[in-house]
C-alpha positions as CSV (number, residue, x, y, z in Angstrom):
1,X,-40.3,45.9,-51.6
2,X,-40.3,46.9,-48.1
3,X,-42.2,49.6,-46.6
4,X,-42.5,51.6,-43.6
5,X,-46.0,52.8,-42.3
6,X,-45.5,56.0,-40.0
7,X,-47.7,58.9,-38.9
8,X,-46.2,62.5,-38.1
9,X,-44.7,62.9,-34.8
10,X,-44.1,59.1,-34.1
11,X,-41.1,59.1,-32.1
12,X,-40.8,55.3,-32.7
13,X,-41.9,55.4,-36.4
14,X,-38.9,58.2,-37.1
15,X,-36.5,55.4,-35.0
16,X,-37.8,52.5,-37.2
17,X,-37.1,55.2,-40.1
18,X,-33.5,56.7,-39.0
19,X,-32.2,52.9,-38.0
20,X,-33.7,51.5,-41.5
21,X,-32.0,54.8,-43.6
22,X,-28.3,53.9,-41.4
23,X,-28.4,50.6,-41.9
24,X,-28.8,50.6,-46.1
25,X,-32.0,49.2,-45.9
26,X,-34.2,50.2,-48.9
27,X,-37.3,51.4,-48.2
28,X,-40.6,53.5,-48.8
29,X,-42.0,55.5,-46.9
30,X,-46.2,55.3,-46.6
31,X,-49.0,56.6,-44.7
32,X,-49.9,54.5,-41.8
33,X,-53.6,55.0,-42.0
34,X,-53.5,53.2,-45.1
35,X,-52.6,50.2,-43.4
36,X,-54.4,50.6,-40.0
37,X,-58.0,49.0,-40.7
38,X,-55.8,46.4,-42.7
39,X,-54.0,45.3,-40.2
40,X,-56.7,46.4,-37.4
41,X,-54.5,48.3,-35.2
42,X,-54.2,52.3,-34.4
43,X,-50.5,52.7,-33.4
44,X,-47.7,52.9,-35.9
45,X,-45.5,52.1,-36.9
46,X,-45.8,48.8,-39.4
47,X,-43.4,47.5,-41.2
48,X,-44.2,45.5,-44.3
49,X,-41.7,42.9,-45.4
50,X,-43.1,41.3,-47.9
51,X,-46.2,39.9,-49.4
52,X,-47.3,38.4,-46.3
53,X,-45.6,39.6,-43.8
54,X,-46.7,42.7,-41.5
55,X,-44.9,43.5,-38.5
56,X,-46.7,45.9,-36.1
57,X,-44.9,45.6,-33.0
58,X,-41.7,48.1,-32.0
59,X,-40.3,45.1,-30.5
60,X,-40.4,42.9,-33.8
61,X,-39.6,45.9,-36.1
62,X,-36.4,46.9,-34.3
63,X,-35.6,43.1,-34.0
64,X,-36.2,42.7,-38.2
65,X,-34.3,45.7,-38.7
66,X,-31.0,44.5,-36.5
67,X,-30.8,41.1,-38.3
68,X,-31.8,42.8,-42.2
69,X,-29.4,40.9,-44.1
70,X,-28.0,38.1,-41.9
């Protein structure tokens, strides 16, 4: 299950959100500050894609999003 961490009025967590809802990747939708002492940071978004996997930076999200099902 993959899901998005944002916070209201993140212009780059509603990006992650809109490019993620375009390209047919499922998704839900969470509260970042459920993450953020998790994952020790205080910006969103995160992305988790699985189990182990947390990706906090824009650069890596965006990235992860462009090659989803490669």
């Amino acid at each position: 299950m993959i899901i998005l961490y944002t916070l209201p009025g993140c212009g780059i967590c509603a990006m992650a959100k809109t490019k993620m809802q375009q390209r047919g990747i499922p998704f839900i939708e969470k509260d970042f500050s459920e993450i953020a002492t998790i994952i020790k940071s205080d910006h969103a978004p995160a992305l988790k894609v699985s189990e182990n996997t947390i990706l906090n930076s824009p650069t890596e999200i965006v990235s992860w999003i462009n090659n989803y099902g490669m």
